[in-house]
C-alpha positions as CSV (number, residue, x, y, z in Angstrom):
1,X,-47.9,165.4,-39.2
2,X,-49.4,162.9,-41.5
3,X,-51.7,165.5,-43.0
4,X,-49.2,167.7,-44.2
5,X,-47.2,164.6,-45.7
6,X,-50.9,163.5,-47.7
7,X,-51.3,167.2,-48.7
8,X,-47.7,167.4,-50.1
9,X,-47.9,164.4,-51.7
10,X,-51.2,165.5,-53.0
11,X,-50.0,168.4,-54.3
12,X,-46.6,166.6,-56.1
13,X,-48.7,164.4,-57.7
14,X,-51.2,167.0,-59.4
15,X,-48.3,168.9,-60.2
16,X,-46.7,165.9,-62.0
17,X,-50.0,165.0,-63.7
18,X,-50.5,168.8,-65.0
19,X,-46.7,168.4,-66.1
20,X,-47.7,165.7,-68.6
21,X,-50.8,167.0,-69.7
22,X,-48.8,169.9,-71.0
23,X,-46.4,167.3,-72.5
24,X,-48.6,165.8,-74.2
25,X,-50.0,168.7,-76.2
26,X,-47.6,169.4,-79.1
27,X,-49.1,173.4,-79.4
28,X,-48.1,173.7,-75.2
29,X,-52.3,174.9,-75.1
30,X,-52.5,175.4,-71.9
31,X,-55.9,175.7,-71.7
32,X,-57.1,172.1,-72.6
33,X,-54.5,170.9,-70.3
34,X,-55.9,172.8,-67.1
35,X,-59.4,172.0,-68.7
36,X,-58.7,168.0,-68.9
37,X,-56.9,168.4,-65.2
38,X,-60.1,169.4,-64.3
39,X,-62.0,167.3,-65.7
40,X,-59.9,164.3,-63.7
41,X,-60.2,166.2,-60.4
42,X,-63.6,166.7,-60.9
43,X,-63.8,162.4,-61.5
44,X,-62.3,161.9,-58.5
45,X,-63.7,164.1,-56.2
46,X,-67.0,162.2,-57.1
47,X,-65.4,159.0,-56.9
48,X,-64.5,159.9,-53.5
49,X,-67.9,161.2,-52.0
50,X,-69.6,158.8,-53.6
51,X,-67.6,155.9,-52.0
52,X,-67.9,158.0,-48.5
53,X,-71.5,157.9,-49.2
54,X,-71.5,154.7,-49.7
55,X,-69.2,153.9,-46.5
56,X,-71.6,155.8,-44.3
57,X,-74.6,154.3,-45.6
58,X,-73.6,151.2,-45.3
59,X,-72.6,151.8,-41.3
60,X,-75.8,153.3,-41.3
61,X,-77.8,150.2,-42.6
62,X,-75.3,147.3,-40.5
């Protein structure tokens, strides 16, 4: 149950960010939005492994 409350959360919120990322293009290119939307997923889908990385590693080493 709390999994599908995350995921539509999840999914609210990257639909509000792509909402302002079209906003805040004057020409509406829809292109650079999805590209920068991208971009920020990409960011923090690293920030994420790399911190679980890091989590494991450091139950690893204690």
């Amino acid at each position: 149950m709390i999994t599908i409350l995350i995921a539509s959360l999840a999914v609210i919120a990257i639909v509000f960010l792509l909402q302002q990322l079209i906003k805040s293009y004057p020409d509406n290119n829809i292109l650079r939005a999805l590209r920068d939307l991208f971009v920020i997923m990409l960011a923090l889908g690293i920030t994420v492994a790399i911190i679980f990385i890091g989590f494991r590693l450091l139950r690893f080493v204690l």
